[in-house]
C-alpha positions as CSV (number, residue, x, y, z in Angstrom):
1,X,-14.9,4.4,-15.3
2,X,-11.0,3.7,-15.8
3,X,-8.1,4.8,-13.3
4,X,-4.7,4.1,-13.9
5,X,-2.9,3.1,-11.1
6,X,0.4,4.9,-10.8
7,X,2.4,1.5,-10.0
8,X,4.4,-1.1,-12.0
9,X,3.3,-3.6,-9.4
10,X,1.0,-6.1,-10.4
11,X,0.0,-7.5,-7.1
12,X,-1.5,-3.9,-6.3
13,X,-3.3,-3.7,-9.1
14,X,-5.2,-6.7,-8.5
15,X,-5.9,-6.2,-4.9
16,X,-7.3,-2.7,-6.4
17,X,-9.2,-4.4,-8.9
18,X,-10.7,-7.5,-6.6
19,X,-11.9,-4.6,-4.7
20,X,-13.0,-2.0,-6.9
21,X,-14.3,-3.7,-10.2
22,X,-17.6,-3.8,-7.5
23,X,-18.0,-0.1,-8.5
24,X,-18.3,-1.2,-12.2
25,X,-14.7,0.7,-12.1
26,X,-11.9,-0.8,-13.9
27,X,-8.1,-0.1,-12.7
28,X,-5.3,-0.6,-15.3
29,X,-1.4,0.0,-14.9
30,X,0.1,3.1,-16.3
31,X,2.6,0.9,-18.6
32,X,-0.4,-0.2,-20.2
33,X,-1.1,2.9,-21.5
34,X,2.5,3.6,-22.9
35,X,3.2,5.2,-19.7
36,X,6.3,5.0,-17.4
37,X,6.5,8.2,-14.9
38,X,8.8,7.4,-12.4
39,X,8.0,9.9,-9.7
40,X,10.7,10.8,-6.7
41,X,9.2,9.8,-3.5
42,X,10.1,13.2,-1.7
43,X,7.1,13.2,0.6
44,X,7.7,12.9,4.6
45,X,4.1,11.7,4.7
46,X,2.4,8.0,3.1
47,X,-0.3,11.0,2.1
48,X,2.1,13.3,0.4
49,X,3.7,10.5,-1.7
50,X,0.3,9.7,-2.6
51,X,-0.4,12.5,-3.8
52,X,3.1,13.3,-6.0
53,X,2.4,10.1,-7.7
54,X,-0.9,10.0,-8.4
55,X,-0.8,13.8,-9.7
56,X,2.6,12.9,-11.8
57,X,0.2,10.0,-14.0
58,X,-2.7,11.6,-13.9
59,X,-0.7,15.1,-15.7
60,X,1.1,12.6,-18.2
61,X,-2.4,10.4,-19.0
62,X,-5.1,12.9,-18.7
63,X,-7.1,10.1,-17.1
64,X,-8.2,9.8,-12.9
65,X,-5.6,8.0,-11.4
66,X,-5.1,6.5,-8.4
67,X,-2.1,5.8,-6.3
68,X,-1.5,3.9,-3.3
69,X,1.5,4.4,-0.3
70,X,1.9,2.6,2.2
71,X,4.5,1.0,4.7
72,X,5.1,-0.8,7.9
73,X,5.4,1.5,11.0
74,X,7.4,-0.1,13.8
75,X,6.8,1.3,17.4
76,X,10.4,-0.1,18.6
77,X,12.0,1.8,15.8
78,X,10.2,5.0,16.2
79,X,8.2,4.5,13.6
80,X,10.6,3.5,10.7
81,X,10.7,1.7,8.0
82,X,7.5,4.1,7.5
83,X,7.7,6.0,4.1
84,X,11.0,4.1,3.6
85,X,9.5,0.5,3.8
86,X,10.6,-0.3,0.0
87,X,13.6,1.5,0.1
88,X,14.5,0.2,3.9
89,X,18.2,-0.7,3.9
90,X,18.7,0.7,0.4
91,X,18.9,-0.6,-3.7
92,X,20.4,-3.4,-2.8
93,X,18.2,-5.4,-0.9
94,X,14.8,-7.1,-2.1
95,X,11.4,-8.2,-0.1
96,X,13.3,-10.2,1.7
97,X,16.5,-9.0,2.3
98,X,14.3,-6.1,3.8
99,X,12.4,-8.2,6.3
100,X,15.6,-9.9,7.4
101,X,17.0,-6.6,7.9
102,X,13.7,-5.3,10.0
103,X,14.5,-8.8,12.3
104,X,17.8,-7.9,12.9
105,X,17.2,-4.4,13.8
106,X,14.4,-6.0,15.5
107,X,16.6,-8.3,17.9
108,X,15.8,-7.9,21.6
109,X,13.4,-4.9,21.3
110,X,10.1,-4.9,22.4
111,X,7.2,-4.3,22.3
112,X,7.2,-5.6,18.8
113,X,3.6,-3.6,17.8
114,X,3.5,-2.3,14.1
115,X,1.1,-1.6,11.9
116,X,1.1,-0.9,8.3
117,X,-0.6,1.8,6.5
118,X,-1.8,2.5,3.5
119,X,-2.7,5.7,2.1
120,X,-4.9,6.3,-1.4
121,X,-5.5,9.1,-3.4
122,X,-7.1,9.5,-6.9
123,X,-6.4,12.6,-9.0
124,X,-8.9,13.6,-11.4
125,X,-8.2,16.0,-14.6
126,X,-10.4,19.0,-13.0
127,X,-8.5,19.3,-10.1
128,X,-10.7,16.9,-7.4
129,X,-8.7,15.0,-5.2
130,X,-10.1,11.8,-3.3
131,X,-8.2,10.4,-0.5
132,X,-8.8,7.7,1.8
133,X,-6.4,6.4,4.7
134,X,-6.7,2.4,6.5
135,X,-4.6,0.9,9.1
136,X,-4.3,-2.8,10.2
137,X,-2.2,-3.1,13.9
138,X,-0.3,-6.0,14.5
139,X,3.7,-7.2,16.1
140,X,6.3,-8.5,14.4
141,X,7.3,-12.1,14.0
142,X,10.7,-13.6,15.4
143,X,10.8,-15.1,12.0
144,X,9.3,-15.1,8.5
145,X,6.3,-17.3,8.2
146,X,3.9,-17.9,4.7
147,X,4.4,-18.2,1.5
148,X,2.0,-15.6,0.3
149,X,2.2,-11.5,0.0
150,X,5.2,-9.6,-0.6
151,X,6.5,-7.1,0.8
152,X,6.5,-7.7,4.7
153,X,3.7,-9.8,4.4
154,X,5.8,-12.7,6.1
155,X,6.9,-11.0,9.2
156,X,3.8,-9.1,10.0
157,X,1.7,-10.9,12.7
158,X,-1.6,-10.8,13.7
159,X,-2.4,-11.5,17.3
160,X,-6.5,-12.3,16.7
161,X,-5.4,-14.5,13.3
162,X,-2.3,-16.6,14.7
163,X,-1.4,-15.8,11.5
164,X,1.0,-13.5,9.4
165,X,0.3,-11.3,6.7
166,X,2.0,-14.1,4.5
167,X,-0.4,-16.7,5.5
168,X,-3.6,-15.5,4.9
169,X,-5.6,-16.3,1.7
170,X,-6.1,-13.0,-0.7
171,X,-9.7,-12.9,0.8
172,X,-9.1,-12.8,4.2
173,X,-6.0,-10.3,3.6
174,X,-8.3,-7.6,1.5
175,X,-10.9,-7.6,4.3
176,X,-8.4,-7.1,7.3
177,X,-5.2,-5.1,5.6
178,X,-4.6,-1.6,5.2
179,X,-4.6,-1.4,2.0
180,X,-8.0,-3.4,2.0
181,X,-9.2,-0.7,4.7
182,X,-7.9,2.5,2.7
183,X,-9.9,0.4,-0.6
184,X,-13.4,0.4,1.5
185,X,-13.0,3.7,2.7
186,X,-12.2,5.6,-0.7
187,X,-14.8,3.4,-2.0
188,X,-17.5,5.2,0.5
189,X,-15.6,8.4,-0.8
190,X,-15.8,7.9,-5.0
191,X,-19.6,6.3,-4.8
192,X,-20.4,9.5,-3.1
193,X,-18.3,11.8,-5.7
194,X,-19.3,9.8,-8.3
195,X,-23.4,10.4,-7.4
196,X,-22.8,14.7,-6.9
């Protein structure tokens, strides 16, 4: 079976791949299919952005496709970045200009807990919808650490590890993260769909 992953981003697709190329299912980017929906994030949820985007491909392909949202939830900050963790601080600003932003909204708050969430859904051409949501807790860092990630990744600590997001090898990041969670979990949810 083929999805199309309703992303330009590479490093999702091979996290999504890694993971679910065990289900003898293969996940390829929308652009390489001669596809390029660009869908408005307008959801006040990580689930109903999901949803727009992986609806939006999946209407312009007429293949299943899958889509992933997900962001960093800060508990000092009520919450935010949240469904504005790529857009935090505005066009401007890349991964890390973002981060460095987070920090220094960051400065003198506590506690520092976060966690980061990651929500996927699959739209299929008949109308089924899969969805499947994972969590990984952890505080923020006083300052980036790692070379590896993106996003946040450098600035997302995790007590148990003494590590950040940044510093963890691919495998040990795919078994702990959100996304890696959310993977395992819709997973469960497509093996079952797929044997009905």
């Amino acid at each position: 079976m083929k999805l199309v992953l309703a992303s330009q981003n590479e490093k999702k697709l091979k996290e999504m791949n890694d993971i679910l190329s065990q289900l003898g299912i293969e996940v390829c980017l929308q652009s390489q299919l001669g596809v390029h929906v660009d869908v408005e994030e307008t959801g006040e949820t990580f689930e109903d952005n999901s949803l727009l985007k992986a609806k939006a491909v999946m209407e312009a392909t007429g293949m299943p496709a899958i889509a992933d949202d997900s962001g960093l939830c800060v508990d000092a900050l009520g919450g935010a970045p949240g469904v504005y963790s790529a857009r935090y601080g505005g066009p401007g600003l890349d991964d890390a200009g973002r981060y460095r932003l987070l920090l220094e909204n960051m400065r003198g708050q506590t506690p520092r807990t976060a966690k980061f969430v990651s929500v996927i859904t699959c739209c299929f051409p008949n109308g089924d919808v899969i969805t499947a949501r994972g969590e990984c807790p952890g505080t923020i860092a006083y300052a980036p650490q790692g070379e590896g990630g993106f996003g946040y990744d450098p600035v997302f600590f995790l007590p148990q590890r003494k590590k950040t997001f940044a510093q963890l090898t691919a495998e040990e990041k795919n078994e702990i993260s959100h996304r890696g969670r959310a993977l395992a979990l819709f997973q469960e949810k497509l093996k079952e769909y797929l044997n009905k």
